[in-house]
C-alpha positions in Angstrom: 83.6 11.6 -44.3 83.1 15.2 -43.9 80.8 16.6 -40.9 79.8 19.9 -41.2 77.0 22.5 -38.9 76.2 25.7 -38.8 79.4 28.0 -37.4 77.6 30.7 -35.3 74.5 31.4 -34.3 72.9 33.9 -37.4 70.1 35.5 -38.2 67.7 33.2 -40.4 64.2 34.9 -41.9 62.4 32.7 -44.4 60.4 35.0 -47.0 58.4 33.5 -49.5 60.3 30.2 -49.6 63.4 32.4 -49.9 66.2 32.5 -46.7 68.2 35.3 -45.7 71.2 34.7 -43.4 72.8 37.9 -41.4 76.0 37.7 -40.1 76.3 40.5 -37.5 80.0 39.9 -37.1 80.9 39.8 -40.7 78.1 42.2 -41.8 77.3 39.7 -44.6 73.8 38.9 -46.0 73.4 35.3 -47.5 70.6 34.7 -49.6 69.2 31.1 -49.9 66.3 29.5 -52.5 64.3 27.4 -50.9 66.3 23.7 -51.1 69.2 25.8 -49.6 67.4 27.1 -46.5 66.1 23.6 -46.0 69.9 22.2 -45.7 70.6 25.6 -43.4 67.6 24.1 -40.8 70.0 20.9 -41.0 73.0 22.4 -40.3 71.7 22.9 -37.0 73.1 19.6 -36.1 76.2 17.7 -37.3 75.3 16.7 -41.2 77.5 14.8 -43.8 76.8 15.5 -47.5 75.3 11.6 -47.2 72.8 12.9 -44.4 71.7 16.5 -45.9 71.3 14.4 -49.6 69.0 11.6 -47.7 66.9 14.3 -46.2 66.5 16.4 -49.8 65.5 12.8 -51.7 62.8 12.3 -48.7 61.8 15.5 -49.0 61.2 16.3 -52.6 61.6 13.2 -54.6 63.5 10.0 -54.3 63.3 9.3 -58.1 65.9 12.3 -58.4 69.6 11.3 -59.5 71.3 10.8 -56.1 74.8 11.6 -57.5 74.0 14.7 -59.3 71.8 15.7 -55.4 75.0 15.2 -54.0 77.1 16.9 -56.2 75.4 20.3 -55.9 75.3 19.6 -52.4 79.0 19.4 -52.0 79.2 22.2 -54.1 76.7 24.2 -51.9 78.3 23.0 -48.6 81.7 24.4 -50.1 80.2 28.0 -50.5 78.7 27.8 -47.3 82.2 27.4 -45.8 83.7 30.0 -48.1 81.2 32.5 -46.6 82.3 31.3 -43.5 78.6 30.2 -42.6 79.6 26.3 -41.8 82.4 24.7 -40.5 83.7 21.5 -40.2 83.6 19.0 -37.3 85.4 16.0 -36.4 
């Protein structure tokens, strides 16, 4: 299973349920809805896709399809790492 958290310490500024990441090293600006800055408060701390979709179902609403959650998740968590945001732990 897959552990991922946050690679550096960034820049987060929530606006109007909206994030914004800065990267000062990559000078990159990431710009999150609101579901996507509440999995970036996560990453703080080691998450799997399992933990981060358990936390979004508690949050908003259990009766939502787990699988599709978890899909988009995995999809999210994959451009988080292509923007070199997250990273993966053992």
């Amino acid at each position: 299973m897959m552990k991922y958290i946050q690679k550096g310490k960034y820049e987060a500024t929530e606006l109007d349920g909206e994030w914004i990441i800065l990267n000062t090293e990559d000078y990159t600006v990431t710009k999150l809805n609101e579901v996507g800055g509440i999995c970036w408060s996560l990453l703080g701390e080691v998450q799997t896709s399992e933990t981060l979709t358990h936390s979004l179902m508690e949050k908003f609403s259990p009766a939502e399809n787990e699988e599709q959650i978890k899909k988009d998740l995995e999809e999210f968590l994959s451009s988080l790492h292509q923007c070199g945001l997250i990273e993966n732990v053992n």
